[in-house]
C-alpha positions in Angstrom: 0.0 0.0 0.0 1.3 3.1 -0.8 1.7 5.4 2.9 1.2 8.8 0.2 -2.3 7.7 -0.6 -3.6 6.1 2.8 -5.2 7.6 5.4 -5.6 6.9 9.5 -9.1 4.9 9.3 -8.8 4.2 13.8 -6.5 3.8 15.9 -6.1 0.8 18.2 -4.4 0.0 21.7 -1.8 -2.5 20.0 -0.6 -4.6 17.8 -2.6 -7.6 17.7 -5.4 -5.7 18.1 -4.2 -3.7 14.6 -3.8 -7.6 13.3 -7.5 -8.7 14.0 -8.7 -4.9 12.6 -7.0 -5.5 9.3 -8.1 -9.2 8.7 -11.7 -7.8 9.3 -10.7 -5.2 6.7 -8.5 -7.6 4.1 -11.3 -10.3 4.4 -14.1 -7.8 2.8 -11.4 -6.7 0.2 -9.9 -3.5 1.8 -6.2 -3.1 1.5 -4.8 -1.9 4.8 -1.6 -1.7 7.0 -0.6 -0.5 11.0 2.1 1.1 12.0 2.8 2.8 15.3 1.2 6.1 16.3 3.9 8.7 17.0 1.6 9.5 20.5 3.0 6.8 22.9 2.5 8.5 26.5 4.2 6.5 28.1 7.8 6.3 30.5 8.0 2.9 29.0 8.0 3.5 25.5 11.3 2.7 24.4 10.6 -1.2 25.9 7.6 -2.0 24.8 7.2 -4.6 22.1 3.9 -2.1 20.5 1.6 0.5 22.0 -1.2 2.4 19.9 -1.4 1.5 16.6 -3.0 3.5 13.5 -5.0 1.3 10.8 -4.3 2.7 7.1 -6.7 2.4 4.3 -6.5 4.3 1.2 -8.0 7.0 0.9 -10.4 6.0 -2.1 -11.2 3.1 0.8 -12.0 5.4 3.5 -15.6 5.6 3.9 -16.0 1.9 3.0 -13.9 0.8 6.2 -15.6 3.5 8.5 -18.8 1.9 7.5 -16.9 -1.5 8.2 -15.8 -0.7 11.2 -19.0 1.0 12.8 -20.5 -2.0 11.7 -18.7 -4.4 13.5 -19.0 -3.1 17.1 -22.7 -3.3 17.1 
């Protein structure tokens, strides 16, 4: 995916949470990646394995995943 044309879709408490919010998005044909917000408030930061984590869609993709996303904590 190319990080120019994406766009934070939500950001997450970590990274296997990042993992189960991309499947959800890869599995109804959304391409998507994670990488770490640059927000960590924490003392700890530096030895952590991963803290917050932002979901990227493309932009094109945006509204789709909102709508994915809303969806799926009803």
């Amino acid at each position: 995916m190319n990080v120019e044309d994406s766009v934070v879709v939500k950001v997450v408490s970590d990274e296997p949470e990042a993992e189960i919010v991309c499947g959800l998005l890869r599995s109804n044909g959304l391409e998507c990646g994670y990488r770490e917000t640059e927000a960590i408030d924490s003392t700890l930061e530096d030895f952590i394995p991963s803290g917050p984590q932002e979901i990227l869609v493309r932009r094109d993709d945006l509204e789709a995943a909102q709508a994915l996303l809303a969806g799926a904590g009803r």
